[in-house]
C-alpha positions as a LaTeX table, in Angstrom:
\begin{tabular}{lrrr}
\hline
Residue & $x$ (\AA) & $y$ (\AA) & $z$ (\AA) \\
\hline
Unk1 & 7.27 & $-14.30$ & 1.81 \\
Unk2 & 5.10 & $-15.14$ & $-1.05$ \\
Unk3 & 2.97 & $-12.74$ & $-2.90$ \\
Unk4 & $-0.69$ & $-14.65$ & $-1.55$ \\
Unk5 & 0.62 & $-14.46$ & 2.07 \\
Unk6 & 1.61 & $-10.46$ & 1.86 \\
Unk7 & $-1.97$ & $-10.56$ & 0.27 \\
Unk8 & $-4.09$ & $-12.35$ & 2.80 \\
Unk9 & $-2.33$ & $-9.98$ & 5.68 \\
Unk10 & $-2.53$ & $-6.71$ & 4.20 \\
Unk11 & $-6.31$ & $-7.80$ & 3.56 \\
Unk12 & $-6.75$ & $-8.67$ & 7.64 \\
Unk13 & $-4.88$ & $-5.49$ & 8.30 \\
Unk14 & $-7.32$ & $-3.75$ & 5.56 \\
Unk15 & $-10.45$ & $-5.41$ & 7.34 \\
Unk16 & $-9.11$ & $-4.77$ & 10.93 \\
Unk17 & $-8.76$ & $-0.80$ & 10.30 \\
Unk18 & $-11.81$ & $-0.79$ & 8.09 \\
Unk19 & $-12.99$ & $-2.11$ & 11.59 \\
Unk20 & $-11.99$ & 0.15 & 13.87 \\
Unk21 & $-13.05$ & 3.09 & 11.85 \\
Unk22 & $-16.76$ & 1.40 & 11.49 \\
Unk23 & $-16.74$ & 0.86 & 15.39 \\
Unk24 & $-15.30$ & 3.46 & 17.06 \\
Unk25 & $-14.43$ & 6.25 & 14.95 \\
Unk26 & $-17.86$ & 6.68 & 12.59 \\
Unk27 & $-20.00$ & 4.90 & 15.00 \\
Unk28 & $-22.92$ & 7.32 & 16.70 \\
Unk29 & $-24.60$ & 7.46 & 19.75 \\
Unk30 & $-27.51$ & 6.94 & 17.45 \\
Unk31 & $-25.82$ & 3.38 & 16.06 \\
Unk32 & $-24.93$ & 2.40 & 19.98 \\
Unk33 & $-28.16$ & 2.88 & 21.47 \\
Unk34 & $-30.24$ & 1.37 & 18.53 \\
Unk35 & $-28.27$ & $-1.72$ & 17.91 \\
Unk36 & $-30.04$ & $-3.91$ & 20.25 \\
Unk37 & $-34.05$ & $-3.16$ & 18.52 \\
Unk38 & $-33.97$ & $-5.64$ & 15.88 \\
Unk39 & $-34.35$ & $-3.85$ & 12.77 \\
Unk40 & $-34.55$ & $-0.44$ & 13.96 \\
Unk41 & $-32.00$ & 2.17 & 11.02 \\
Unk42 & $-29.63$ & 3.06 & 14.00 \\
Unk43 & $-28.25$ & $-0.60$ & 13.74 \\
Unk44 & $-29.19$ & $-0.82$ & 10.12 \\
Unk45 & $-26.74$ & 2.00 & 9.49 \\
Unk46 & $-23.90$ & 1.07 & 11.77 \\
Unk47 & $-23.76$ & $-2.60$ & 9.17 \\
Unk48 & $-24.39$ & $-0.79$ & 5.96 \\
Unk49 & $-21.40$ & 1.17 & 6.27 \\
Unk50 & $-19.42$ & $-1.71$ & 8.09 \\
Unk51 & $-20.30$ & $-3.75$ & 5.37 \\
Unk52 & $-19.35$ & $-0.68$ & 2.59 \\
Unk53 & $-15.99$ & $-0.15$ & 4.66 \\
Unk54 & $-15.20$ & $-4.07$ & 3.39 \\
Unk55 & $-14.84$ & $-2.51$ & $-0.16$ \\
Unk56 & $-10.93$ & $-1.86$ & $-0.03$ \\
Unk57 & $-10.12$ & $-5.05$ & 0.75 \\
Unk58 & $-11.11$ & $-5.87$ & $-2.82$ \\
Unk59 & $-8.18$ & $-3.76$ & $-4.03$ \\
Unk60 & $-5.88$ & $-5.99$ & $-2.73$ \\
Unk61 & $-7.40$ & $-9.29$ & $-3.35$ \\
Unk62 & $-10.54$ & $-8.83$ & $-6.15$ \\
Unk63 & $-13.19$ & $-11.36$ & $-5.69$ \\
Unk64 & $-13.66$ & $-13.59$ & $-8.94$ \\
Unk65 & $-16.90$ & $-11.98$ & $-9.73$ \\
Unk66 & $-19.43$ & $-8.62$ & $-9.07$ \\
Unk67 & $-21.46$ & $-11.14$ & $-8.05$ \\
Unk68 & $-19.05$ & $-13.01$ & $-5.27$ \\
Unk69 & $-18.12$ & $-8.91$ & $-4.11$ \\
Unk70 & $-21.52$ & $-8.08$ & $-3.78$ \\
Unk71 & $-22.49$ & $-11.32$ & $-1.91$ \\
Unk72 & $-19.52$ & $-10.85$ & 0.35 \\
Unk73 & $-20.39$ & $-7.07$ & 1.34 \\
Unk74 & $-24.18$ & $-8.73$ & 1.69 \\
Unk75 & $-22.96$ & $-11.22$ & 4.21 \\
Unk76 & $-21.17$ & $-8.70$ & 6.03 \\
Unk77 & $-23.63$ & $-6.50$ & 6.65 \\
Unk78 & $-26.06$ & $-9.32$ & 7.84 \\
Unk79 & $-23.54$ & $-11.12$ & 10.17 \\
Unk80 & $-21.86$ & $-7.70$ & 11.40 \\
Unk81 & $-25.77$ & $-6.73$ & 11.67 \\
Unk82 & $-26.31$ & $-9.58$ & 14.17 \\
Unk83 & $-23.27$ & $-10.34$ & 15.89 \\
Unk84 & $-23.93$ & $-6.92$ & 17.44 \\
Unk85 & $-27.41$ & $-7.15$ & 17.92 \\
Unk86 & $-27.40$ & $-10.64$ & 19.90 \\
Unk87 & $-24.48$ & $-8.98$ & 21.75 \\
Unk88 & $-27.24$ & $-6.55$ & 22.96 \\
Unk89 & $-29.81$ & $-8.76$ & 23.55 \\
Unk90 & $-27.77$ & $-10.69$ & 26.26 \\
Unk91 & $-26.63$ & $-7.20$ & 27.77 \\
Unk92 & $-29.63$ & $-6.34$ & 28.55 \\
Unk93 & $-31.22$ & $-9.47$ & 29.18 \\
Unk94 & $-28.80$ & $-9.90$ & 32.25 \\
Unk95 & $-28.32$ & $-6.17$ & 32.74 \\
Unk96 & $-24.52$ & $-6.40$ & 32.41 \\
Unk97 & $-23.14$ & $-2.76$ & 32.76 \\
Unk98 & $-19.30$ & $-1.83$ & 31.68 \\
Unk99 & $-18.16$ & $-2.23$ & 35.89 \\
Unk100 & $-19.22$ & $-5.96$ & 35.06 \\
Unk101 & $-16.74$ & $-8.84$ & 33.93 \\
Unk102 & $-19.33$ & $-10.58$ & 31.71 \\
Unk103 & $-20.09$ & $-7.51$ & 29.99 \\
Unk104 & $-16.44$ & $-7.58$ & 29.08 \\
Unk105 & $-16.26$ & $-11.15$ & 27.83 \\
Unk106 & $-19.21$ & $-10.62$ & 25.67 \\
Unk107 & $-17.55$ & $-7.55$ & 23.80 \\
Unk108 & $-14.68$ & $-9.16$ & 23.62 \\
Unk109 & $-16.51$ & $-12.54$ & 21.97 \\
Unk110 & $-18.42$ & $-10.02$ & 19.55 \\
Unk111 & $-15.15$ & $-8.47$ & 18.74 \\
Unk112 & $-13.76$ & $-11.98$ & 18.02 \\
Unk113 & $-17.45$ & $-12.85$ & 15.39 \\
Unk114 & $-15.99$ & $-10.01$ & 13.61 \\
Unk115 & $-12.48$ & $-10.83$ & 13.04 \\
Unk116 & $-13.35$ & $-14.71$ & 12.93 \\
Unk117 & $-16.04$ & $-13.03$ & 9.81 \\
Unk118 & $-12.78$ & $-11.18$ & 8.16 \\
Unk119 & $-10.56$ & $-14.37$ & 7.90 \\
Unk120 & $-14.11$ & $-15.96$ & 6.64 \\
Unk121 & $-13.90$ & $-13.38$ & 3.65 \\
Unk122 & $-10.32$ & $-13.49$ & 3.12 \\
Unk123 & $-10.68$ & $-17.38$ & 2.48 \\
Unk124 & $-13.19$ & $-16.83$ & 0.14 \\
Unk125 & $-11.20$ & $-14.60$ & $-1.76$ \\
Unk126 & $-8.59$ & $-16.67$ & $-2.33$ \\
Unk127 & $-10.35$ & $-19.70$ & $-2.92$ \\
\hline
\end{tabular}
């Protein structure tokens, strides 16, 4: 296996963990119950420190620039930021509670925003 391929998966299994500890280990009740009032800190917070948990994937593939690593972490935090909050919108527009299928597929589609986001950053950091 090449260098750039033991690269780009250590940097989805980075991103993936950095995941799971953003969404289920550090996240609050605080985060959960705020994430669907657009711009209220509760969801504010939950992004800024997904988006800060991105940082380690930079020690295994560096972005070409401060500038490119900062714009990265930006986009992050803006399309973790709404991927959850339209997430919440439909919840509650069609009251979907967790005994409900379609509550279900929508997790499971926001879950799939944030991976699809992670390959998104891994391609630009090998580009």
């Amino acid at each position: 296996m090449s260098d750039l391929t033991c690269a780009i998966l250590l940097s989805f299994v980075v991103l993936s963990v950095k995941h799971t500890i953003g969404d289920y280990v550090l996240q609050t009740p605080y985060q959960v119950l705020n994430k669907g009032i657009y711009g209220h800190p509760g969801g504010l917070l939950h992004s800024t420190l997904q988006a800060l948990l991105t940082l380690p994937v930079f020690l295994v593939l560096a972005p070409s620039s401060v500038g490119l690593g900062a714009a990265i972490i930006f986009g992050e935090f803006v399309v973790h930021y709404h991927l959850d909050w339209s997430k919440e919108q439909l919840v509650k527009r069609f009251n979907f509670t967790q005994t409900d299928p379609k509550f279900w597929y929508l997790f499971g589609l926001d879950q799939l925003g944030h991976m699809l986001t992670y390959v998104a950053i891994i391609a630009i950091l090998v580009s």
